[in-house]
N, C-alpha and C positions, 0 to 999 in steps of 0.2 A: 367290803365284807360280804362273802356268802357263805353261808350254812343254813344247815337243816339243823329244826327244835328236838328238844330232848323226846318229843313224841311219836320221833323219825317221820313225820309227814309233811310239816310247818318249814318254810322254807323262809329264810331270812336275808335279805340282799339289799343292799346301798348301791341306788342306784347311780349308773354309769364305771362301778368299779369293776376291775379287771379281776378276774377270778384270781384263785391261787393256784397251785400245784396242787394242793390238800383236798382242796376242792374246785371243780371246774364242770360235774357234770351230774346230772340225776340220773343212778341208777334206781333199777326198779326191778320187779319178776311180775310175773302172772298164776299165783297158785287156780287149779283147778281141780274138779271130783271126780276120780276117775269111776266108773259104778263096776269097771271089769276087778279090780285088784281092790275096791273101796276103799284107797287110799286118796289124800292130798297128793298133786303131783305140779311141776314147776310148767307149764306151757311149751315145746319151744318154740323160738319164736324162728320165720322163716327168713331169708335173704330179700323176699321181696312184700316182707309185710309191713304194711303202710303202718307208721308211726305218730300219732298226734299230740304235740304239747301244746296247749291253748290257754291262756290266762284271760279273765275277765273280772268287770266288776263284782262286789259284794253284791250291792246294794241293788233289790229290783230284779223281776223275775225274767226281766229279756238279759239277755246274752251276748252285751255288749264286749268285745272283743279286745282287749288291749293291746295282743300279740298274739300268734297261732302259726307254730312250725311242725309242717309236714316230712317224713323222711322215714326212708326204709332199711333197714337194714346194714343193706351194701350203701346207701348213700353216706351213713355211718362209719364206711371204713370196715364191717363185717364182712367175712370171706365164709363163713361156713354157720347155721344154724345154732344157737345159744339159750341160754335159759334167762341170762342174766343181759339186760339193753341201758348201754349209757346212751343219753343225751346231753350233748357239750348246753354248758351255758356260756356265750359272752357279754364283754363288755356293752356291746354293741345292742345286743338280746334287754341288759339292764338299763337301758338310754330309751329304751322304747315305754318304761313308764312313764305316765305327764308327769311335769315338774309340780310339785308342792312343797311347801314349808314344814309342813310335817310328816310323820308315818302317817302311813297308808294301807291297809289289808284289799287282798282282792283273792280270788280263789285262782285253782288251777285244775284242770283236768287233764290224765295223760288218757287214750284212748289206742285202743289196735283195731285197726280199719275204723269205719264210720259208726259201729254201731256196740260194740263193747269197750265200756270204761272200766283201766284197768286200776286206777287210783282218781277217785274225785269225789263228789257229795255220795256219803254214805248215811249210816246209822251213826255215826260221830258227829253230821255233820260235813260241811262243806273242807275243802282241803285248803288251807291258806299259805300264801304268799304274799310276807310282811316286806312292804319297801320305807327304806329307811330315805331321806332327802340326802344329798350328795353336798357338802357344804361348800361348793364353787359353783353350785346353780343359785 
C-alpha cells in the first residue's frame, strides 16, 4: 500500500510493496508571490533543476537520513519546463526503511536545489511519512 492522508501531505506506505498504477509517484508544485502582478503563481520548474526527496528520522534534532534521492528534471523523463514535478516511488525506495514490528513515522522533505524547501517542517509541523511493517519481514 501507498498513499497519501486525507491532509494531502502524509504519506502512507508498507514497506517493500510495489506501488500501484493509482499511485506510484509524488506530485507536488511550487506556489510563489509574484510582487509584479501581486498575484500567487505556480514556479516553473526548469529541465536542469536539481530535485531532492530526503526522508529522515522523527526523533532528535540531527538529520539522520534514511534515503535521499537526487534528480532533475530531464532525469525524470521531462523534455520541456513544467509547473507540476512527479517523483516515481518504488519498491525498492520502500525496502530502504529498517525493518521493525511495528509502524513507524519519520518525516520527508522535498527541496529545489540545496537551499529552498518546497514541502517539509512548516507551521503544521513536520511533514510525515507513516511506514507500515511488511508481513514477510
Amino acid at each position: 500500500m501507498i498513499r497519501i492522508g486525507e491532509d494531502q501531505e502524509t504519506i502512507y506506505i508498507t514497506r517493500g510493496d510495489q506501488p500501484t498504477k493509482e499511485f506510484n509517484r509524488l506530485a507536488f508544485y511550487y506556489p510563489i508571490y509574484n510582487f509584479t502582478t501581486e498575484k500567487e503563481e505556480n514556479y516553473m520548474f526548469q529541465l536542469e533543476d536539481k530535485i531532492t526527496f530526503v526522508v529522515v528520522n522523527k526523533k532528535g534534532y540531527t538529520k539522520e537520513e534514511i534515503f535521499k534521492k537526487d534528480y532533475t528534471l530531464r532525469d525524470l523523463g521531462y523534455t520541456e519546463p513544467t509547473e507540476v514535478v512527479e517523483i516515481p516511488i518504488t519498491a525498492e525506495d520502500t525496502e530502504k526503511f529498517p525493518l521493525t514490528n511495528k509502524t513507524k513515522t519519520y518525516w520527508f522533505e522535498i527541496s529545489l536545489g540545496d537551499d529552498i524547501t518546497i514541502l517539509g517542517h512548516d507551521e503544521t509541523g513536520g511533514k510525515k511519512i507513516v511506514v507500515y511493517p511488511n508481513a514477510d519481514d
